[in-house]
PyMOL Python script that loads the backbone (N, CA, C, O; Angstrom):
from pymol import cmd

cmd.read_pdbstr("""\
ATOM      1  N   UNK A   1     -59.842-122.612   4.084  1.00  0.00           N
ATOM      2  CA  UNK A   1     -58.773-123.591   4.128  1.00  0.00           C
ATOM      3  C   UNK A   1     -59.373-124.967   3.836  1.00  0.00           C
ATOM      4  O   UNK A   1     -60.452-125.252   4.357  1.00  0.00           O
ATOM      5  N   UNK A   2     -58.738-125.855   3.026  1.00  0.00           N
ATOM      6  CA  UNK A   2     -58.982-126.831   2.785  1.00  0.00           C
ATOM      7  C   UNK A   2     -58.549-127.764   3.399  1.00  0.00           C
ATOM      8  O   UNK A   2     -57.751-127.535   4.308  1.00  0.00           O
ATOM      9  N   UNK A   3     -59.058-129.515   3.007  1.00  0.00           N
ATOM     10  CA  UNK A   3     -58.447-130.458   4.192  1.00  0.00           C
ATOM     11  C   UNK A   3     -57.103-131.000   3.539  1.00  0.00           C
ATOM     12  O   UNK A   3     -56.304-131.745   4.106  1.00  0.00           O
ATOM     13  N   UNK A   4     -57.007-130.568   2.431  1.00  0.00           N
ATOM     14  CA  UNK A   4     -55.287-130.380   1.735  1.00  0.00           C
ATOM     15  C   UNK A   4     -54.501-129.474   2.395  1.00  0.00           C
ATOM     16  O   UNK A   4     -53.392-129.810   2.810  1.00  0.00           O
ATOM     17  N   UNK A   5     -54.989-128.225   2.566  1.00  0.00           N
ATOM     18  CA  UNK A   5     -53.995-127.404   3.232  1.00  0.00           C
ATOM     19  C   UNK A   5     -53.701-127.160   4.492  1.00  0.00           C
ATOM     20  O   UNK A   5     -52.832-126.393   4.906  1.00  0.00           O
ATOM     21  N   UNK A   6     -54.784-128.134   5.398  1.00  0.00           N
ATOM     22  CA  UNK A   6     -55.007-128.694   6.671  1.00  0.00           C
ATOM     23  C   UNK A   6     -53.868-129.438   7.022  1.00  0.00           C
ATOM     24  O   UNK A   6     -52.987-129.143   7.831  1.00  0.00           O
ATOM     25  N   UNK A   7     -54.014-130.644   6.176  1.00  0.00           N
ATOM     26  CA  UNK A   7     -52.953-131.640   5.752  1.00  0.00           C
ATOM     27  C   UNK A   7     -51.578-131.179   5.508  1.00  0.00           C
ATOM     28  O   UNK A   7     -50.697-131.814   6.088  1.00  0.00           O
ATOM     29  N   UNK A   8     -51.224-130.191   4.757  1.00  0.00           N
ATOM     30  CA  UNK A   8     -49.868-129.826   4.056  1.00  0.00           C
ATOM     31  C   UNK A   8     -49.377-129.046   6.021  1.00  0.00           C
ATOM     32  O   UNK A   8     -48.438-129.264   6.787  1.00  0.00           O
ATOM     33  N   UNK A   9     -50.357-128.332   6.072  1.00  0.00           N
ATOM     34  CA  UNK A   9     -49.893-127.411   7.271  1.00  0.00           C
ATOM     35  C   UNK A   9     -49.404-128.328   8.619  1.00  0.00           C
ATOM     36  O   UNK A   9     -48.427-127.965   9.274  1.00  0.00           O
ATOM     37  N   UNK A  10     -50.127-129.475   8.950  1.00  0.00           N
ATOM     38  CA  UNK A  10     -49.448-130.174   9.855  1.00  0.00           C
ATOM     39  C   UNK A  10     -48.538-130.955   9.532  1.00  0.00           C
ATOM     40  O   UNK A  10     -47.749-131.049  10.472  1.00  0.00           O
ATOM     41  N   UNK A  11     -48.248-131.558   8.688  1.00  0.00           N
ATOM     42  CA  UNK A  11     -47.296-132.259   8.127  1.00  0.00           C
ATOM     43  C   UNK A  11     -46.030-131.432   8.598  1.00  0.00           C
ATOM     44  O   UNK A  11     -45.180-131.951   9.321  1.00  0.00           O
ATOM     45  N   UNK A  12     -45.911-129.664   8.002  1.00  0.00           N
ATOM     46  CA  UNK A  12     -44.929-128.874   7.807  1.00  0.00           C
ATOM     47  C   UNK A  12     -44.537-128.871   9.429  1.00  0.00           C
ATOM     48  O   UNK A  12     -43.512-129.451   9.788  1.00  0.00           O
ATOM     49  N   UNK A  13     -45.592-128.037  10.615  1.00  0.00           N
ATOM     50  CA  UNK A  13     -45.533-128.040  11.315  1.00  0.00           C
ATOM     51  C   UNK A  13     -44.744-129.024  12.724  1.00  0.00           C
ATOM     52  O   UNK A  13     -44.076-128.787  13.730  1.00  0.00           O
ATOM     53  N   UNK A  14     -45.461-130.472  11.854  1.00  0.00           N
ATOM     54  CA  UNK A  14     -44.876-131.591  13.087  1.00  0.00           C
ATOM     55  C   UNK A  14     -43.918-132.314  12.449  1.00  0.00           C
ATOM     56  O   UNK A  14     -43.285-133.069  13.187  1.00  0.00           O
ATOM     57  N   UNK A  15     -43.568-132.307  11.092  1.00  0.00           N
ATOM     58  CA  UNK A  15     -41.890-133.305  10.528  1.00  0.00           C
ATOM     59  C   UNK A  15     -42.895-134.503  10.238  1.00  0.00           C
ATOM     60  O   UNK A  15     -42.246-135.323   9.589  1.00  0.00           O
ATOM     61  N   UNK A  16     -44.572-135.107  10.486  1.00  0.00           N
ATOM     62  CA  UNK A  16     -44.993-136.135  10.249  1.00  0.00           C
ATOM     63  C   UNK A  16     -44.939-136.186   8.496  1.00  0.00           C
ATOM     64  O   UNK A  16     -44.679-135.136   7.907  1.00  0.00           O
ATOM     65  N   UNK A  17     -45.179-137.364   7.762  1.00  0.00           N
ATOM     66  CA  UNK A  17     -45.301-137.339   6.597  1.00  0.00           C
ATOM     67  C   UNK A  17     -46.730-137.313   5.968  1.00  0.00           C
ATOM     68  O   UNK A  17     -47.468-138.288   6.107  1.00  0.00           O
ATOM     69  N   UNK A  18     -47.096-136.284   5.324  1.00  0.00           N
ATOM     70  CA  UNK A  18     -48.350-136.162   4.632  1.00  0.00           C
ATOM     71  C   UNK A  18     -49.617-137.391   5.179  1.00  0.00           C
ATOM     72  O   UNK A  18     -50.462-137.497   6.069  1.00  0.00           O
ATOM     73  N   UNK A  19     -49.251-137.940   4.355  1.00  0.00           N
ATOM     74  CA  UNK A  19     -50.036-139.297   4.329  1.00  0.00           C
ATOM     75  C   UNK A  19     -50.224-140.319   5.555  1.00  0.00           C
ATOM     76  O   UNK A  19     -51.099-141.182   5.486  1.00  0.00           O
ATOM     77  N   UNK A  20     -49.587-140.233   6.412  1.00  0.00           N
ATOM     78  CA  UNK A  20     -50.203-140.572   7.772  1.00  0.00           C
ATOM     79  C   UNK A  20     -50.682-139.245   8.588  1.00  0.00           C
ATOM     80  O   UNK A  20     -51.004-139.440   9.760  1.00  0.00           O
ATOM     81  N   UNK A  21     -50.769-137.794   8.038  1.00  0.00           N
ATOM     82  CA  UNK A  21     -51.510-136.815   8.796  1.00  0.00           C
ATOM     83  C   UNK A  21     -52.702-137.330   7.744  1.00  0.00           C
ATOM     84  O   UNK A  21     -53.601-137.941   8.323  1.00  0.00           O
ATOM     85  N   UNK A  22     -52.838-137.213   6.540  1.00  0.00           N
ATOM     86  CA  UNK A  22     -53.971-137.257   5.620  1.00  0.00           C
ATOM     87  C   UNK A  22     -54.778-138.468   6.651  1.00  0.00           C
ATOM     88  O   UNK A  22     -55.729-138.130   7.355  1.00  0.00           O
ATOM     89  N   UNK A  23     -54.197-140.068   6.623  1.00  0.00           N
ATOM     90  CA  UNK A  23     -55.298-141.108   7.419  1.00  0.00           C
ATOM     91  C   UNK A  23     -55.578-140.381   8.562  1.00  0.00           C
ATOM     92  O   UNK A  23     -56.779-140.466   8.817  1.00  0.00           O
ATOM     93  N   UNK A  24     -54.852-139.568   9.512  1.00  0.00           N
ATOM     94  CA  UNK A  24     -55.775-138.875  10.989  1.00  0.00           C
ATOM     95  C   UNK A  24     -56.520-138.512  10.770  1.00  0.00           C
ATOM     96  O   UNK A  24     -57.548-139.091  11.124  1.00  0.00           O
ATOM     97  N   UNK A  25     -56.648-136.849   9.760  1.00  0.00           N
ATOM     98  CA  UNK A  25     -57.499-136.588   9.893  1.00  0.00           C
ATOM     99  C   UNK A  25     -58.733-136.592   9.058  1.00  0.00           C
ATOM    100  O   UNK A  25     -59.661-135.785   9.109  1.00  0.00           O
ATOM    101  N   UNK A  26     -58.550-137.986   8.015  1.00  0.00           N
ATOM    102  CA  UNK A  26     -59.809-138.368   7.766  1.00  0.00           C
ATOM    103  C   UNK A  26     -60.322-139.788   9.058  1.00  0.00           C
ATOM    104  O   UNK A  26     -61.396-140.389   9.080  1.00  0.00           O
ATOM    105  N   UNK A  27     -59.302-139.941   9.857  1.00  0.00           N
ATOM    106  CA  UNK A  27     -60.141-140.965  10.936  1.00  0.00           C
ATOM    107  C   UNK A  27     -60.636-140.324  12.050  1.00  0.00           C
ATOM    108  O   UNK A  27     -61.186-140.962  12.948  1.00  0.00           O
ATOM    109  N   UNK A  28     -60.460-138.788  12.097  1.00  0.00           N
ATOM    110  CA  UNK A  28     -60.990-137.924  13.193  1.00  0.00           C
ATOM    111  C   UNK A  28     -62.110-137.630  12.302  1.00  0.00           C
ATOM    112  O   UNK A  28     -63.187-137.981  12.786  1.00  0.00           O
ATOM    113  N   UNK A  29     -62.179-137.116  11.198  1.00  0.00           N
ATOM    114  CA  UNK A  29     -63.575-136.581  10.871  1.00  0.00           C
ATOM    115  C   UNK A  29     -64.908-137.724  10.291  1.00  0.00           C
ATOM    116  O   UNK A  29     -66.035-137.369   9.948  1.00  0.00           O
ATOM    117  N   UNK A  30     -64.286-139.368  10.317  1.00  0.00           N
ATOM    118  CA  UNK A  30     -65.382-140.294  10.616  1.00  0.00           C
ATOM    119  C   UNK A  30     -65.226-140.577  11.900  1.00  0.00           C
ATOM    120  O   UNK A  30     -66.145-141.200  12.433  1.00  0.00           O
ATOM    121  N   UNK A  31     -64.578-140.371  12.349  1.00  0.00           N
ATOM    122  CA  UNK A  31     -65.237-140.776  14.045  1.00  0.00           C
ATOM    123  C   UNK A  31     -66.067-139.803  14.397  1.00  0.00           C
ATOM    124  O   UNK A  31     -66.952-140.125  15.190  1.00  0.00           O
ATOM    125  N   UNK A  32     -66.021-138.412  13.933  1.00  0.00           N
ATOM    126  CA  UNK A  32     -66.986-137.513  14.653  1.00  0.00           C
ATOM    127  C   UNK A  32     -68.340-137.295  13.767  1.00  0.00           C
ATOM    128  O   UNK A  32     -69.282-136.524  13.951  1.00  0.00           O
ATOM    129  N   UNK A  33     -68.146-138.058  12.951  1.00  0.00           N
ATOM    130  CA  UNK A  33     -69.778-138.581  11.728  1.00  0.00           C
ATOM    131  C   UNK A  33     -70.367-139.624  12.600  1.00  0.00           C
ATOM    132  O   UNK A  33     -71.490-139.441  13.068  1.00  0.00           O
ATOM    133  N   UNK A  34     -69.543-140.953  12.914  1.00  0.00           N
ATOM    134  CA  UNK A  34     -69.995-141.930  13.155  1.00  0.00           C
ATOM    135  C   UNK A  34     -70.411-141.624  14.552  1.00  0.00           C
ATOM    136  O   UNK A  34     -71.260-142.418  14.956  1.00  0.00           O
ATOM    137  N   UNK A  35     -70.045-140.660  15.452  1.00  0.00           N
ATOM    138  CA  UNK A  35     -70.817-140.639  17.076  1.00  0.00           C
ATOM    139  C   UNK A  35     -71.845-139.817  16.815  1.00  0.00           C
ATOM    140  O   UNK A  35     -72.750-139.819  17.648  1.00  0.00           O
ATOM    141  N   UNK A  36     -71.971-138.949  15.660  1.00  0.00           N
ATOM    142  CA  UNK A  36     -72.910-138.163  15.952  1.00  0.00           C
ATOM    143  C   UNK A  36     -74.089-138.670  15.090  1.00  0.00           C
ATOM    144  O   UNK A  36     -75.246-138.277  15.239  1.00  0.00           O
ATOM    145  N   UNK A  37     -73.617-139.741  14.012  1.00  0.00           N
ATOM    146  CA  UNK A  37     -74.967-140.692  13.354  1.00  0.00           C
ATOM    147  C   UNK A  37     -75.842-141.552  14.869  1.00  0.00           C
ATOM    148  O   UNK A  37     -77.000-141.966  14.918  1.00  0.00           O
ATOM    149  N   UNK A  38     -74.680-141.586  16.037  1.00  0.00           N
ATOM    150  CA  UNK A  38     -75.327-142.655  16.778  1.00  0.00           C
ATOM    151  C   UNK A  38     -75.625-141.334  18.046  1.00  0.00           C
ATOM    152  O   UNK A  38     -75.455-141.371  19.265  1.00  0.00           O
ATOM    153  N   UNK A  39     -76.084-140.325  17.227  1.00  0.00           N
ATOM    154  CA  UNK A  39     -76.600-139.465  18.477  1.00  0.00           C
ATOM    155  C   UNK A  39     -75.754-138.830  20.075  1.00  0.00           C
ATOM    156  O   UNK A  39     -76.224-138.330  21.096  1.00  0.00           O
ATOM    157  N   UNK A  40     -73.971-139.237  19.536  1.00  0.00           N
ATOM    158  CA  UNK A  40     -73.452-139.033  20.430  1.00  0.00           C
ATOM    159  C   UNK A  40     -72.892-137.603  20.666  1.00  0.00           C
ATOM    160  O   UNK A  40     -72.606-137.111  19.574  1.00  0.00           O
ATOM    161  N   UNK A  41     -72.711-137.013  21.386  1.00  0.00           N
ATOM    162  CA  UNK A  41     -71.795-135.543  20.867  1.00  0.00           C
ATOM    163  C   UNK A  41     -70.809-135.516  20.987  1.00  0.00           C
ATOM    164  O   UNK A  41     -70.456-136.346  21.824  1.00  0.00           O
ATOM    165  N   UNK A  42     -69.655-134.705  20.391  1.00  0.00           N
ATOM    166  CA  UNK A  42     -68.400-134.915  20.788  1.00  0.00           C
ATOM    167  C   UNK A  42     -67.676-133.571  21.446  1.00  0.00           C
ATOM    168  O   UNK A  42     -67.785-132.473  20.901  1.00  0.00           O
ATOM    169  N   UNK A  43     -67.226-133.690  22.180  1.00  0.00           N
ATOM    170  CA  UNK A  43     -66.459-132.747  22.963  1.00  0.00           C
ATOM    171  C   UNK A  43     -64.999-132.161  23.263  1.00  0.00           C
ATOM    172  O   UNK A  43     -64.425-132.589  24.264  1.00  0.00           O
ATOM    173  N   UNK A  44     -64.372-131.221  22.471  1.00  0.00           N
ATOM    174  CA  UNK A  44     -62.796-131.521  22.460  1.00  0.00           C
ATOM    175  C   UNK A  44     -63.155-129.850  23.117  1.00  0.00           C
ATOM    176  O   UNK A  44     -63.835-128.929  22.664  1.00  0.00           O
ATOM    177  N   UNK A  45     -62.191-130.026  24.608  1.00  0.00           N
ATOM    178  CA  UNK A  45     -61.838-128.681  25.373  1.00  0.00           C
ATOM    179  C   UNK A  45     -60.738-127.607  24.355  1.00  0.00           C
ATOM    180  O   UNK A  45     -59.723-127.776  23.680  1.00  0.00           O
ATOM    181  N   UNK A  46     -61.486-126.649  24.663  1.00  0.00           N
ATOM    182  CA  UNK A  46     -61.119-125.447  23.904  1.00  0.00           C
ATOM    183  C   UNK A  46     -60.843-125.321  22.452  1.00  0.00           C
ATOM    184  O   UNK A  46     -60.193-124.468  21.848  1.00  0.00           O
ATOM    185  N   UNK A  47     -61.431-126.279  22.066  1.00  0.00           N
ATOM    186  CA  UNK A  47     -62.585-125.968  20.730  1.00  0.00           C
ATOM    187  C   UNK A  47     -63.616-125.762  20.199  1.00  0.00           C
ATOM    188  O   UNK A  47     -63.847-124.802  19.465  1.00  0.00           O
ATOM    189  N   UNK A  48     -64.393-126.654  20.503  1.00  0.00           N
ATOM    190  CA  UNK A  48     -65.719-127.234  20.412  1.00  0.00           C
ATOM    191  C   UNK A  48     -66.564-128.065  20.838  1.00  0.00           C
ATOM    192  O   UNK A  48     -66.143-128.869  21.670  1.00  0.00           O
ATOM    193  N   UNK A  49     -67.904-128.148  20.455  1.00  0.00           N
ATOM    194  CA  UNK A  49     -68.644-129.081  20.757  1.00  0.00           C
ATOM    195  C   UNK A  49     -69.357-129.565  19.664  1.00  0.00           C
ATOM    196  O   UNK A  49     -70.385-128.931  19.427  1.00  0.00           O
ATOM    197  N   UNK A  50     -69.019-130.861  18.649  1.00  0.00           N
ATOM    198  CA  UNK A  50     -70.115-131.124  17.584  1.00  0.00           C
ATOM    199  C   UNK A  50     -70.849-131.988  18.153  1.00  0.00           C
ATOM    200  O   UNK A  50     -70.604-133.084  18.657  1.00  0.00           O
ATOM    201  N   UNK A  51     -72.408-130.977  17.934  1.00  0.00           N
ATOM    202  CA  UNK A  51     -73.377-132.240  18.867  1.00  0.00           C
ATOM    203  C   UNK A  51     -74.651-131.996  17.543  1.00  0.00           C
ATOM    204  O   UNK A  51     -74.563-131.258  16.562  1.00  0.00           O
ATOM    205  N   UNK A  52     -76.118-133.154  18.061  1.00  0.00           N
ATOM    206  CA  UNK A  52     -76.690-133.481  17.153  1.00  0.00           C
ATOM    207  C   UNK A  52     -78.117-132.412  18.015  1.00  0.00           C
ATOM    208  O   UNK A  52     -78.542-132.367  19.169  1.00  0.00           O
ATOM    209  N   UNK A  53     -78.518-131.597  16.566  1.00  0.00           N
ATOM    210  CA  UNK A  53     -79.716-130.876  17.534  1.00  0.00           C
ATOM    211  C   UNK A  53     -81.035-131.384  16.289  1.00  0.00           C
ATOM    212  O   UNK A  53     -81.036-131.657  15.088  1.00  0.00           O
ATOM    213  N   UNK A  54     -82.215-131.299  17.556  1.00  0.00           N
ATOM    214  CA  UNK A  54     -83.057-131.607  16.619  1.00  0.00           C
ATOM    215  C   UNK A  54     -84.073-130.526  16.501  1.00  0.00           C
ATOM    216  O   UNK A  54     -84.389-129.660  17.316  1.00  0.00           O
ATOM    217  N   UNK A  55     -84.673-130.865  14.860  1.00  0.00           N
ATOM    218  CA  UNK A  55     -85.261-129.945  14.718  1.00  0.00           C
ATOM    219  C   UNK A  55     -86.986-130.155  14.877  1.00  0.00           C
ATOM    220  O   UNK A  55     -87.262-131.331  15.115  1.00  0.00           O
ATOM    221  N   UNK A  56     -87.969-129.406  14.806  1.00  0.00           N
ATOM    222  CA  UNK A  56     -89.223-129.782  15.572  1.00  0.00           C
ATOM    223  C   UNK A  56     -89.824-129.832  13.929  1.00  0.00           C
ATOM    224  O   UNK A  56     -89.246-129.853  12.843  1.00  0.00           O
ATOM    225  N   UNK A  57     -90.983-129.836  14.250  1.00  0.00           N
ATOM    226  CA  UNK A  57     -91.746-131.072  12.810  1.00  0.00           C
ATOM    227  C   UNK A  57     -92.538-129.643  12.633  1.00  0.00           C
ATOM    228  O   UNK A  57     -93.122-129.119  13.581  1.00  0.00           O
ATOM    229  N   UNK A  58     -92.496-129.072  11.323  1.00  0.00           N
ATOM    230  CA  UNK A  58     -92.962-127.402  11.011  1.00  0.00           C
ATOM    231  C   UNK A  58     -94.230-127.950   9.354  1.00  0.00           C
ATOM    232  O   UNK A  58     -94.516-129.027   8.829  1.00  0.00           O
ATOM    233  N   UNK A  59     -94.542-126.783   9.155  1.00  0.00           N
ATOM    234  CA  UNK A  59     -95.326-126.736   7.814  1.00  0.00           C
ATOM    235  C   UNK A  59     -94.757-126.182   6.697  1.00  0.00           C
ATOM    236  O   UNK A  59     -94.403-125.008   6.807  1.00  0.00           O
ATOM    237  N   UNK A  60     -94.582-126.728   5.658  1.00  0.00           N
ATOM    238  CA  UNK A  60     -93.614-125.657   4.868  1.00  0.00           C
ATOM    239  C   UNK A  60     -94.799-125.597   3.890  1.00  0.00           C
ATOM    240  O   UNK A  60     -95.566-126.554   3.796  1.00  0.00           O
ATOM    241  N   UNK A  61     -95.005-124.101   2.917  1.00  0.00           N
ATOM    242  CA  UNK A  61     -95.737-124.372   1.932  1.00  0.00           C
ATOM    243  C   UNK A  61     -94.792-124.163   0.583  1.00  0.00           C
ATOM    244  O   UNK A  61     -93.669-123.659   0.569  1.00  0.00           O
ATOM    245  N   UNK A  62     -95.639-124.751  -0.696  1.00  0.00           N
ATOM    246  CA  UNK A  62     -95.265-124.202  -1.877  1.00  0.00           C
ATOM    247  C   UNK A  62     -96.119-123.386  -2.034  1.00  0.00           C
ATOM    248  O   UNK A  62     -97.203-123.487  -1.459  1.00  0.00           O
ATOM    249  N   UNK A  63     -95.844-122.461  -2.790  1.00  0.00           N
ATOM    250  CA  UNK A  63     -96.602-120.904  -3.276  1.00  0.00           C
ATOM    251  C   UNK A  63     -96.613-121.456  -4.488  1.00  0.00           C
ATOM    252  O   UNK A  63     -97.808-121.745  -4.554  1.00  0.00           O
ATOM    253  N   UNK A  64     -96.074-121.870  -5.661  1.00  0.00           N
ATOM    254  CA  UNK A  64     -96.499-121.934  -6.906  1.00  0.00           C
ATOM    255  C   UNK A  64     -97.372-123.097  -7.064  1.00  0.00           C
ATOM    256  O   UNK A  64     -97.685-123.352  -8.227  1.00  0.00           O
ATOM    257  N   UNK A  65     -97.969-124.081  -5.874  1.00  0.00           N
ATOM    258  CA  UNK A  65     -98.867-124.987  -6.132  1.00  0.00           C
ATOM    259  C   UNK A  65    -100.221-124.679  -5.526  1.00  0.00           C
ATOM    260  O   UNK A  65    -101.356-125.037  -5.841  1.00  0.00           O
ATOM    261  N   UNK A  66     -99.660-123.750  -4.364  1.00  0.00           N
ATOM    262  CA  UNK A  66    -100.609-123.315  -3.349  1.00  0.00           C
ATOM    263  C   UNK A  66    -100.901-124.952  -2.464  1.00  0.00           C
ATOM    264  O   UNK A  66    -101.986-125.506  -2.284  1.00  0.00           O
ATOM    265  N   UNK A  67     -99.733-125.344  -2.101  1.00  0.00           N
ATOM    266  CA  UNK A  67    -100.503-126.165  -1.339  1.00  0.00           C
ATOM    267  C   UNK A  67     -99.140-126.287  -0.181  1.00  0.00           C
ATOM    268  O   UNK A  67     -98.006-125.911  -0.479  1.00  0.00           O
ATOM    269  N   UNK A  68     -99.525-126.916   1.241  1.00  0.00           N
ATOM    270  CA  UNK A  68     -99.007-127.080   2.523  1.00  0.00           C
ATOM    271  C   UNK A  68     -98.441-128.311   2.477  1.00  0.00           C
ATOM    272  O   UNK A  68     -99.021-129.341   2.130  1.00  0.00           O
ATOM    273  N   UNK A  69     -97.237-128.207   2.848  1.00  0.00           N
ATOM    274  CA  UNK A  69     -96.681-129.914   3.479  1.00  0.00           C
ATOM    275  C   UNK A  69     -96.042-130.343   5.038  1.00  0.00           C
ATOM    276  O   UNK A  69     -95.399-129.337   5.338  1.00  0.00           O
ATOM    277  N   UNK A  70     -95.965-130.874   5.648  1.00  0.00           N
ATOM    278  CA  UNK A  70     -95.198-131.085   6.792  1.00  0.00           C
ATOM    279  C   UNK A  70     -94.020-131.971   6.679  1.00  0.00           C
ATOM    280  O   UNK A  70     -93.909-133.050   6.097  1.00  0.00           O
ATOM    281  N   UNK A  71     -92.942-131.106   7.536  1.00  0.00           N
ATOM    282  CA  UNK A  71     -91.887-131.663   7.498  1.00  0.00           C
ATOM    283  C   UNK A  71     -91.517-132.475   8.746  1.00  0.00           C
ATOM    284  O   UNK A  71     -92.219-132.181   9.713  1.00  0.00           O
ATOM    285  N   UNK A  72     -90.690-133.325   8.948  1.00  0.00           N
ATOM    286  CA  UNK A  72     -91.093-134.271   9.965  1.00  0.00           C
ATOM    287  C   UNK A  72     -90.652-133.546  10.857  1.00  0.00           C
ATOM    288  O   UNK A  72     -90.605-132.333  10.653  1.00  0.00           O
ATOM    289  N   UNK A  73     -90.182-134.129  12.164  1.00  0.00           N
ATOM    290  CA  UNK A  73     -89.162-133.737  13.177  1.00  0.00           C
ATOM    291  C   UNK A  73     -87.822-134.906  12.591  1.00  0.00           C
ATOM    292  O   UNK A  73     -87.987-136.064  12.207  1.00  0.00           O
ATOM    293  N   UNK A  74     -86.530-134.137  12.691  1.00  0.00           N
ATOM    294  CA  UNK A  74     -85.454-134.642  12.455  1.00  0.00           C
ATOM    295  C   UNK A  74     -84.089-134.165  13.071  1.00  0.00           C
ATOM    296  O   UNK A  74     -83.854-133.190  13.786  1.00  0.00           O
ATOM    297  N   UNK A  75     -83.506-134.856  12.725  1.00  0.00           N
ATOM    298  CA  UNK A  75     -81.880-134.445  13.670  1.00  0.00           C
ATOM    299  C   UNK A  75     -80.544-133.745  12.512  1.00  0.00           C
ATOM    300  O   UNK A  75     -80.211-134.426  11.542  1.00  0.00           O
ATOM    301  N   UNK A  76     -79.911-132.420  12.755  1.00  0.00           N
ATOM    302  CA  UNK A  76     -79.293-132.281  11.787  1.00  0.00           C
ATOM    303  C   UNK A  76     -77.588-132.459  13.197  1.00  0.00           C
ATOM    304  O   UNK A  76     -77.562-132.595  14.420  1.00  0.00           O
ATOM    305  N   UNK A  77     -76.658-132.372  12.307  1.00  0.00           N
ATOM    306  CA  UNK A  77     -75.554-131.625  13.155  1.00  0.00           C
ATOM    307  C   UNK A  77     -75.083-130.358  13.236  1.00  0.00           C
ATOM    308  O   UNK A  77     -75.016-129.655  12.228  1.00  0.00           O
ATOM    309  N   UNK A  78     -74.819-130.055  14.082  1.00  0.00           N
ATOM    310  CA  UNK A  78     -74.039-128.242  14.364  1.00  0.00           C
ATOM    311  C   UNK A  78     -72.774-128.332  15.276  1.00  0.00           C
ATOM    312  O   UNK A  78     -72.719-129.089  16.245  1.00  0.00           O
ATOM    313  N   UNK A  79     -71.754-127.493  14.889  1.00  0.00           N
ATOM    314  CA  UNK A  79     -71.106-126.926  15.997  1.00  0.00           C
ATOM    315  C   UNK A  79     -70.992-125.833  16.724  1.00  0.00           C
ATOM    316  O   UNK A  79     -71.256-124.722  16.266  1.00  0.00           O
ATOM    317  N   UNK A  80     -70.517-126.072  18.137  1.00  0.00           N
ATOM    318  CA  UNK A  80     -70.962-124.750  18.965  1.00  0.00           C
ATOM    319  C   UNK A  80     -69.269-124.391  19.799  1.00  0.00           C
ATOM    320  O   UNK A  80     -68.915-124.880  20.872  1.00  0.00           O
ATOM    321  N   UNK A  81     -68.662-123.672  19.158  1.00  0.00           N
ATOM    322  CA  UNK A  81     -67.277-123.232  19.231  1.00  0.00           C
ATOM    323  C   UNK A  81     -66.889-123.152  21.054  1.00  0.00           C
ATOM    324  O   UNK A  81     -67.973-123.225  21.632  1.00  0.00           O
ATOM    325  N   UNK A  82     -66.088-123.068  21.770  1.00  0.00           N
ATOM    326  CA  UNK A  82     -65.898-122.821  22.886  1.00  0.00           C
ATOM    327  C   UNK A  82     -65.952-121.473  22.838  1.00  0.00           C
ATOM    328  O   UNK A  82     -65.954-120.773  21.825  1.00  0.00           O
ATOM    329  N   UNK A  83     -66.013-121.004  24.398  1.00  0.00           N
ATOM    330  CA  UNK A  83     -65.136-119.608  24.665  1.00  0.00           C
ATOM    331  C   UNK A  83     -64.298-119.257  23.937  1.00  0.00           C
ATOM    332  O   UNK A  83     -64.507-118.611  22.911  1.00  0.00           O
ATOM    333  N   UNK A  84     -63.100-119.659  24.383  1.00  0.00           N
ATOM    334  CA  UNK A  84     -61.633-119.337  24.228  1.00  0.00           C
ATOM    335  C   UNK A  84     -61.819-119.579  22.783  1.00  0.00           C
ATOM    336  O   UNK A  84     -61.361-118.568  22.251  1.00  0.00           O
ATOM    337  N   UNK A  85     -62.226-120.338  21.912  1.00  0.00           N
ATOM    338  CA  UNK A  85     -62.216-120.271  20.470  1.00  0.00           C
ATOM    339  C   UNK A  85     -62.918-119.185  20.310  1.00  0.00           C
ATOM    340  O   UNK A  85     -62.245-118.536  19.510  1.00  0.00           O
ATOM    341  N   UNK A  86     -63.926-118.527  20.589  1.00  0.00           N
ATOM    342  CA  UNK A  86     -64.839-117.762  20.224  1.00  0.00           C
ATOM    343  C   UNK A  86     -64.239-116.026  20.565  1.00  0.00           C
ATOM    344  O   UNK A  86     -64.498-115.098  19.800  1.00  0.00           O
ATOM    345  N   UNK A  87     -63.521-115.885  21.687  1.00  0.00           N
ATOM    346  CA  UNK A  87     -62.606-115.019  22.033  1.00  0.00           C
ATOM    347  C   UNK A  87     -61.653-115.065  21.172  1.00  0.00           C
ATOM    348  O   UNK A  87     -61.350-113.967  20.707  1.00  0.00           O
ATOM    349  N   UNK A  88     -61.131-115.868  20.833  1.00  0.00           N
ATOM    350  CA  UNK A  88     -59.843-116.122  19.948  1.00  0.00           C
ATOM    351  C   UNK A  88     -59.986-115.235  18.267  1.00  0.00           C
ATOM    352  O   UNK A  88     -59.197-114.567  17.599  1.00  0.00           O
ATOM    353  N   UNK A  89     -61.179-115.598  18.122  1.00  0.00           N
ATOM    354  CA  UNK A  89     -61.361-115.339  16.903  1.00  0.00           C
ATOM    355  C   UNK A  89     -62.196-113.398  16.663  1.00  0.00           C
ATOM    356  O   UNK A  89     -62.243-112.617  15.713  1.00  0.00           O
ATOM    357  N   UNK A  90     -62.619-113.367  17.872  1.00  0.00           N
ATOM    358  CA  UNK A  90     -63.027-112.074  17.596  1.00  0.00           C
ATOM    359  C   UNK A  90     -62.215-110.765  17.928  1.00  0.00           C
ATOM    360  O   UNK A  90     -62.677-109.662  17.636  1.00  0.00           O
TER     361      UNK A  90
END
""", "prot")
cmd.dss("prot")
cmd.show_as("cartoon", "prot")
cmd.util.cbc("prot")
cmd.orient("prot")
């Protein structure tokens, strides 16, 4: 599903008009960029949790140079579904 058909589907659902669902939920999905650029996590009950995990500083090699590099330690994002989402879906 796309964030068009995201969009079309609540629109249908709530009588709102397209284009003020379209500004939500592109101001929900930079607000949950912008807390998690500042290391924050976000938490919505009985959905999810998008939080920031970090990853530890490893060796990666190339084989066609034969040579080793290190990768730093860094922070990516993930989400980690609730229960009830996770029940829901299986």
């Amino acid at each position: 599903m796309t964030k068009a058909e995201i969009v079309s589907e609540i629109a249908k659902s709530t009588g709102i008009d397209k284009a003020t669902v379209l500004t939500t939920v592109e101001k929900f999905m930079e607000t949950v960029k912008d807390s998690l650029a500042n290391n924050e996590n976000v938490y919505l009950r009985g959905f999810g949790s998008f939080i920031v995990k970090t990853r530890s500083e490893k060796t990666a090699r190339n084989i066609s140079k034969n040579t080793t590099i290190i990768i730093p330690k860094h922070n990516i994002p993930a989400f980690k579904p609730a229960k009830v989402f996770m029940d829901q879906v299986k």
